[in-house]
N, C-alpha and C positions, 0 to 999 in steps of 0.2 A: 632553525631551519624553516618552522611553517612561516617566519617572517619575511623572508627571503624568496618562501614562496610567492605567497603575499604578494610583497612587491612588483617581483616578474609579473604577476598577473592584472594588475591595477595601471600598474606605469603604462602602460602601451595602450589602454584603456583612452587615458586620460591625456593623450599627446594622438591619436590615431581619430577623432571628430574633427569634423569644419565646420565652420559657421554656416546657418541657413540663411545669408543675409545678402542682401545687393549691397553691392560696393559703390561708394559714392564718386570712388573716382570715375572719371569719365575721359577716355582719349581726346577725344574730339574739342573739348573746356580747357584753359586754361586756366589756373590756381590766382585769381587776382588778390591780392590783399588791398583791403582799404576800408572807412569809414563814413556813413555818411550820415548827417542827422535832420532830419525833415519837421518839421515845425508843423503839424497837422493842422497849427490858426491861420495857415496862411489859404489863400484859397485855391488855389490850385491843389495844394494837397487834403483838404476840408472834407473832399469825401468819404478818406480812410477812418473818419471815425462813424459811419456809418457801417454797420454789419453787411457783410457781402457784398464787400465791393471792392473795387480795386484802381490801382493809378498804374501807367508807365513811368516810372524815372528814367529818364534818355541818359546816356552815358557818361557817365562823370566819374568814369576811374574803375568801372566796372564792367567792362566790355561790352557788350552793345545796349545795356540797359539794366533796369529792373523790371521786374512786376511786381508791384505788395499788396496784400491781400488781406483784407479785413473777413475772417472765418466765421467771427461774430463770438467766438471764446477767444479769442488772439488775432498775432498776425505772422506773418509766412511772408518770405521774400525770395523770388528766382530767378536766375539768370533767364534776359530774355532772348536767349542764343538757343538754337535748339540743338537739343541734347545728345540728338543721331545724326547728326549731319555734321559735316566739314564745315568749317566758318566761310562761309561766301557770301555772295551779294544777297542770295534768297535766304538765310538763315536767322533773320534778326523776328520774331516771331509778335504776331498782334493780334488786337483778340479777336473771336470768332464773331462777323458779321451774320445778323438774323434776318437780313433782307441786304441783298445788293444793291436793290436800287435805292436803296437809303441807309447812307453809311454815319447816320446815325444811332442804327438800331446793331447794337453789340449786347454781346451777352460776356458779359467782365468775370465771370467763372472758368473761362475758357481760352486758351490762347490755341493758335494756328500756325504751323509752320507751315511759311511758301515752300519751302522745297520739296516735300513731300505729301502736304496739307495731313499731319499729324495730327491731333486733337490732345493737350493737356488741359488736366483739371487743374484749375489752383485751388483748390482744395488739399487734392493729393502729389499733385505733380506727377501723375504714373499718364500712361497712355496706354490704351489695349493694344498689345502686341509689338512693344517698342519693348529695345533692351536699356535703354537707358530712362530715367524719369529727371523732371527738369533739376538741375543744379539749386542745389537748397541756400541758402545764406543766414546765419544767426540775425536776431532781431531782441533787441530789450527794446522798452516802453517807461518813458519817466514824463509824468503827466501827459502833454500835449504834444511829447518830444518823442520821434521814434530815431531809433540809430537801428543802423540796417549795417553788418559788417561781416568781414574774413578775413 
């Protein structure tokens, strides 16, 4: 009998929590699958072995791009669609200019959506006060090769 009580009082326990977690799905994203593998000797992509820094990859199978990100312990890969918005002409996101009148000067930790001028870290991918944080993508690293996938 005390087993049974037991039970009744445990079971309900252990099925009645939720996670405290953000859900990676995202309405607005769709689920692309696909592969890509980037050659970091080539030059264009040469700077990702540099800490803190980062490339665009334009779309090659992954909706409107990437962004990967050299953290300087690893690397991080995001969809470059922004995260709270509807896919339209203004949703394809670039990084945060530090001077308009010289649009050389970017600060590559930082992307911007037109639509909204949202502000993501690539660090974190979070924004303050946004419900979504950017669309994350798996990443291995074999020597000088990085493959970026889902």
């Amino acid at each position: 009998m005390k087993k049974y009580f037991f039970l009744l009082m445990v079971f309900p326990m252990l099925f009645s929590c939720t996670p405290n977690s953000i859900s990676n799905n995202n309405p607005y994203l769709p689920n692309y699958t696909f592969t890509i593998d980037i050659n970091m000797n080539l030059p264009a992509y040469s700077s990702l072995l540099t800490p803190i820094n980062a490339i665009y990859y334009p779309n090659q199978g992954a909706g409107r791009g990437l962004y990967i990100f050299n953290t300087g312990s690893g690397y991080v890969a995001f969809d470059a669609a922004c995260p709270n918005q509807a896919l339209s002409s203004c949703s394809t996101m670039t990084f945060k200019k530090l001077d308009p009148a010289d649009p050389l000067k970017i600060d590559k930790t930082t992307v911007v959506c037109a639509c909204d001028s949202a502000e993501y870290s690539l660090f974190t991918g979070q924004s303050a006060g946004k419900q979504y944080p950017l669309k994350q993508y798996r990443v291995e690293i074999n020597g000088t090769i990085l493959r970026v996938y889902n």
